[in-house]
RODRENMI-706097 format. One line per 10 residues: their letters; for each residue y, z, x of C-alpha. Coordinates in nm, 2 decimals. Example, Ala and Ser with C-alpha at 12.3 -4.5 7.8 and 13.67 -1.06 7.14 Angstrom:
BEGIN
as> -0.45 0.78 1.23 ~ -0.11 0.71 1.37 $
***
This chain:
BEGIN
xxxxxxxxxx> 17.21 2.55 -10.09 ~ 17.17 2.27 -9.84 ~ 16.89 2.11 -10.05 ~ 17.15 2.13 -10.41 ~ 17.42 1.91 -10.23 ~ 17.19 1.67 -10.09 ~ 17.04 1.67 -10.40 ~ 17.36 1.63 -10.58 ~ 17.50 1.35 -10.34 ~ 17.14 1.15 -10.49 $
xxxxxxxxxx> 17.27 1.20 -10.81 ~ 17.62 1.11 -10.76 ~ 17.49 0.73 -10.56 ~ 17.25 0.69 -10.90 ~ 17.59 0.75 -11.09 ~ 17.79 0.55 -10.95 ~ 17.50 0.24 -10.92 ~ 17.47 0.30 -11.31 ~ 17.82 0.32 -11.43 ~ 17.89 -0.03 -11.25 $
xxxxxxxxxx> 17.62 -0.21 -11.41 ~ 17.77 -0.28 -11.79 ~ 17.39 -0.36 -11.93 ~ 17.27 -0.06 -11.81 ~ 17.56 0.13 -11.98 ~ 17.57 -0.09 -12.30 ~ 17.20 -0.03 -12.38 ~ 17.23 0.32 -12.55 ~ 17.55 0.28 -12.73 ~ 17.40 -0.08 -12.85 $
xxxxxxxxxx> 17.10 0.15 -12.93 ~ 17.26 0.42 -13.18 ~ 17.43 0.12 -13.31 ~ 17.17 -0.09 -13.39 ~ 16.97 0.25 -13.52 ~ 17.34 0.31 -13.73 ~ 17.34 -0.05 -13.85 ~ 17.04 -0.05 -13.98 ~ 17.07 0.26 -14.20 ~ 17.42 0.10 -14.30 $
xxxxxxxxxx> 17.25 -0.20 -14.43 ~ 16.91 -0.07 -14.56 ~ 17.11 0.20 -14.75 ~ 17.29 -0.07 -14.94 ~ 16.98 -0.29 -15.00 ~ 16.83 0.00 -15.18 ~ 17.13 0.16 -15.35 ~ 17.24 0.40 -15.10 ~ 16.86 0.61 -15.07 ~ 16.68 0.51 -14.77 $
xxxxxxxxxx> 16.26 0.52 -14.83 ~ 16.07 0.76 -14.58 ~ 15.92 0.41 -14.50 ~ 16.25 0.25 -14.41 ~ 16.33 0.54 -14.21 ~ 16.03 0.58 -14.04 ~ 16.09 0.20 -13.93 ~ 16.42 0.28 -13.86 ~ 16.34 0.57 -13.61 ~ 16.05 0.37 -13.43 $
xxxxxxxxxx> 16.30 0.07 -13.32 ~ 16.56 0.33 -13.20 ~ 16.31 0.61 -13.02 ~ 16.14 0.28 -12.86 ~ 16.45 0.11 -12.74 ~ 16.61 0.41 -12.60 ~ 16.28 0.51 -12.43 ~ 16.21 0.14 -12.28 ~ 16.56 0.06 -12.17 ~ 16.70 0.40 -12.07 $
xxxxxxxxxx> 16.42 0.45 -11.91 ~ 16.21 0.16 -11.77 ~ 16.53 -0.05 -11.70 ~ 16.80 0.21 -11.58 ~ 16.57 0.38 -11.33 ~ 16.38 0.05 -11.24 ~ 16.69 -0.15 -11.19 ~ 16.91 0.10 -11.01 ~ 16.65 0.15 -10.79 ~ 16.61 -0.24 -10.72 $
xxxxxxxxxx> 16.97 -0.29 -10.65 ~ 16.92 -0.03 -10.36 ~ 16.64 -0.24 -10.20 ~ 16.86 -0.52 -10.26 ~ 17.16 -0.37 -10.09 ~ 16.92 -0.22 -9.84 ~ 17.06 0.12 -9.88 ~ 16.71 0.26 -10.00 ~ 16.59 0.27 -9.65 ~ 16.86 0.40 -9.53 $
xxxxxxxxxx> 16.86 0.72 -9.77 ~ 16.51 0.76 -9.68 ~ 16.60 0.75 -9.36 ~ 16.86 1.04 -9.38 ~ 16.85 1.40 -9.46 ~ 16.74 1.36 -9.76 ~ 16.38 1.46 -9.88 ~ 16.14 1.21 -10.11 ~ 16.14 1.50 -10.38 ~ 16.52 1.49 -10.37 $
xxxxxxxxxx> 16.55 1.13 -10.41 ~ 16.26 1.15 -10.67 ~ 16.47 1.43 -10.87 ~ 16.80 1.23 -10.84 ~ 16.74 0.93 -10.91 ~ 16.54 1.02 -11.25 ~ 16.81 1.31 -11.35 ~ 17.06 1.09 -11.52 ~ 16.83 0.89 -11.73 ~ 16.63 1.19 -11.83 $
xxxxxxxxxx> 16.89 1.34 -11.99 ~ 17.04 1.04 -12.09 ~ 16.72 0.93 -12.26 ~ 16.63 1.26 -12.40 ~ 17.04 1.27 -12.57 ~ 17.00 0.93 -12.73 ~ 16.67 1.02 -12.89 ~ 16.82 1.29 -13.04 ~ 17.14 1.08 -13.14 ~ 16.83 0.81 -13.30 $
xxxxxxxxxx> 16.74 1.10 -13.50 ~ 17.08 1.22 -13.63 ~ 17.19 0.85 -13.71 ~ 16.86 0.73 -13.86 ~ 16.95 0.89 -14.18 ~ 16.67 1.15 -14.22 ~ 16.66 1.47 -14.39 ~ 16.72 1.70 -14.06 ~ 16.51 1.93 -14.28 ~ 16.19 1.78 -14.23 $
xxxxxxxxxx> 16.23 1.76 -13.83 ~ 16.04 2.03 -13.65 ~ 16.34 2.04 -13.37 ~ 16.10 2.19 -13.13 ~ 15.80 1.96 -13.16 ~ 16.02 1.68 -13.12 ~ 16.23 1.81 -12.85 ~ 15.91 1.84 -12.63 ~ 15.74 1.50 -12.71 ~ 16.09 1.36 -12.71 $
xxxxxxxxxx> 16.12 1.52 -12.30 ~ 15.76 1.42 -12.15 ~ 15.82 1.06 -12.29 ~ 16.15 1.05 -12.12 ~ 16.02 1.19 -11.81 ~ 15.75 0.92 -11.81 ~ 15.96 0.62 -11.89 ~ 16.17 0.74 -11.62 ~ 15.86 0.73 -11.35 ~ 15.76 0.42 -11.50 $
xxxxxxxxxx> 16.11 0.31 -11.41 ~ 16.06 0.43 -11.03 ~ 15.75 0.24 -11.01 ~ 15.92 -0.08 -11.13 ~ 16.20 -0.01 -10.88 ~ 15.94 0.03 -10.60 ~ 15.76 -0.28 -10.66 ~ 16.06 -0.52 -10.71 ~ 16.24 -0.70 -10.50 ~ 16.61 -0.74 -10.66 $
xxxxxxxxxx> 16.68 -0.71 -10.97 ~ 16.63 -0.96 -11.16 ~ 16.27 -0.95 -11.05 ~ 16.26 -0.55 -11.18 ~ 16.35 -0.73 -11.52 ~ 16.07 -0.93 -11.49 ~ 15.86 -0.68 -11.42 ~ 15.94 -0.42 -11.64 ~ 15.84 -0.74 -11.96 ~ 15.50 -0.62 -11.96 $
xxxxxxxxxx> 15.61 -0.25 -11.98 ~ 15.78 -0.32 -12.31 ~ 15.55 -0.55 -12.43 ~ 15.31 -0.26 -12.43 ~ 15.52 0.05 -12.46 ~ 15.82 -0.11 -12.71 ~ 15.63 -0.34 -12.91 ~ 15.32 -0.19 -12.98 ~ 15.44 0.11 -13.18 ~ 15.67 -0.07 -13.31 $
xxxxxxxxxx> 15.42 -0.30 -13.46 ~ 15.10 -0.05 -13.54 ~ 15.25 -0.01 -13.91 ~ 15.19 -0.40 -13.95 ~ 14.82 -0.39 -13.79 ~ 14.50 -0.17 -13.81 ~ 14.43 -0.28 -13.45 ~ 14.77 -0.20 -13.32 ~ 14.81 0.09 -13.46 ~ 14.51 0.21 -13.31 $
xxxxxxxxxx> 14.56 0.15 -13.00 ~ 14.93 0.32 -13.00 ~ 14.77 0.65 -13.07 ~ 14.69 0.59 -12.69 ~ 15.04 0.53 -12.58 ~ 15.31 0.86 -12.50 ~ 15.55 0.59 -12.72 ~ 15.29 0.59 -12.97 ~ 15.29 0.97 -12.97 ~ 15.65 0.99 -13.06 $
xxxxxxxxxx> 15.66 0.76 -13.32 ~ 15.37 0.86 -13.48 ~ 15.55 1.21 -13.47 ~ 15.83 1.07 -13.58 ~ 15.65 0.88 -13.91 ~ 15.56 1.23 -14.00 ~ 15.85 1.37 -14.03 ~ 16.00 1.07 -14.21 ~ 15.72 1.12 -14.50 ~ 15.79 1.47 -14.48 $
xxxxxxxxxx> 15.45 1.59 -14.34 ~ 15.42 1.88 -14.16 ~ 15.34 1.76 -13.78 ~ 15.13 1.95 -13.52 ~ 15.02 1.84 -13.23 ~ 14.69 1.72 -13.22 ~ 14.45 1.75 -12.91 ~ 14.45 1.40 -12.86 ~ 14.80 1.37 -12.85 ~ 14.86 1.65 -12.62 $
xxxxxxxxxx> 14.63 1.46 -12.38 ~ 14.73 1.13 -12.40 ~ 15.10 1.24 -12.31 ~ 15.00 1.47 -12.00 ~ 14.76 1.21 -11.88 ~ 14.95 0.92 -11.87 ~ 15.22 1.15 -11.71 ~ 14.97 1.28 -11.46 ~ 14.89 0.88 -11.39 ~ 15.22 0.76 -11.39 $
xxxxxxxxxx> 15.36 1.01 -11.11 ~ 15.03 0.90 -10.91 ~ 15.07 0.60 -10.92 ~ 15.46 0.63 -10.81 ~ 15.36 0.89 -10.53 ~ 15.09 0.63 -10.42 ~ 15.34 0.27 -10.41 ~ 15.59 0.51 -10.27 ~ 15.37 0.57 -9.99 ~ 15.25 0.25 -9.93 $
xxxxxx> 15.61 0.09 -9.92 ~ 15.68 0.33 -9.62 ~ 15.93 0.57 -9.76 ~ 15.73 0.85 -9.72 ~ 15.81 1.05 -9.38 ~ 16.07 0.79 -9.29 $
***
């Protein structure tokens, strides 16, 4: 019971960090916007019937975006603020555990992440028929949950914020822009069949051309693996910095 409040105070902090920062909070209504937009506009460019191409391109911008800046920028920059401010140490410090801090700090933009991508879907315009809810609910989850380590290790290695900004560039450079892009290049599109975004939008192209998606092998490996390497990579900086056993 003990370990619950603590674990809820963590998440309560995060919530209140988030809530005051208007970019964070902007990012995932600007998100659905843009993803709503889009369908607005395309829909009248083509006489109201959106092609499985359209919407395919459609759900890749929104499932990327919500994934890189829920993600990738919430966690990362929440938890630069707290070095900033200096309270990180002092949490570590405290009662509270590294798993607790780990779980509370990632909490919010899990779900938050996971709830947009499922908004993406809804407001992308395609037939709900041709989603396999299940499939996509569990890619959909183990990308958030990686975007949202990703996020930590950002956090860990800036300094303020502003410098978590600059480091998450690369991160979307790769992670954003990349699957975005593989429908414009062979090379590209290659290699973002070795990305957990890649995975997702690749689901996600599918079920726009209303092909029946399974999980293939490769897939199913490339999202556990880079979730098995992103959590050891956090665990590792996490050490190094000193928080661990503080």
């Amino acid at each position: 019971m003990e370990g619950i409040v603590k674990l809820a105070a963590v998440v309560k902090i995060k919530w209140i960090g988030i809530s005051r920062n208007m970019s964070i909070v902007i990012a995932p209504i600007m998100t659905i916007g843009l993803v709503y937009m889009f369908r607005i506009l395309y829909g009248r460019n083509s006489g109201g019937e959106l092609s499985p191409a359209m919407i395919s391109i459609i759900l890749n911008i929104g499932l990327s975006m919500s994934i890189c800046s829920d993600g990738f920028l919430m966690v990362g920059t929440t938890i630069a603020e707290e070095k900033e401010k200096h309270t990180l140490r002092v949490l570590m410090t405290s009662s509270v555990t590294g798993v607790q801090y780990f779980i509370g700090s990632i909490l919010l933009p899990f779900i938050l992440t996971v709830g947009v991508n499922l908004a993406v879907l809804f407001f992308s315009g395609i037939p709900m028929e041709q989603v396999s809810l299940p499939i996509f609910l569990f890619v959909n989850m183990i990308a958030a949950f990686i975007s949202c380590v990703i996020g930590m290790i950002i956090g860990i290695c800036a300094k303020n914020q502003m410098n978590a900004n600059m480091i998450a560039s690369p991160f979307l450079m790769i992670f954003m822009m990349v699957p975005v892009l593989g429908g414009m290049s062979e090379g590209l599109h290659r290699l973002s069949g070795y990305l957990f975004t890649g995975v997702l939008t690749e689901m996600t192209e599918a079920f726009a051309n209303g092909k029946e998606y399974t999980l293939q092998p490769l897939n199913v490996a490339v999202l556990f693996l880079e979730l098995v390497i992103s959590v050891l990579v956090f665990l590792s900086l996490y050490k190094r910095n000193g928080y661990e056993g503080d």
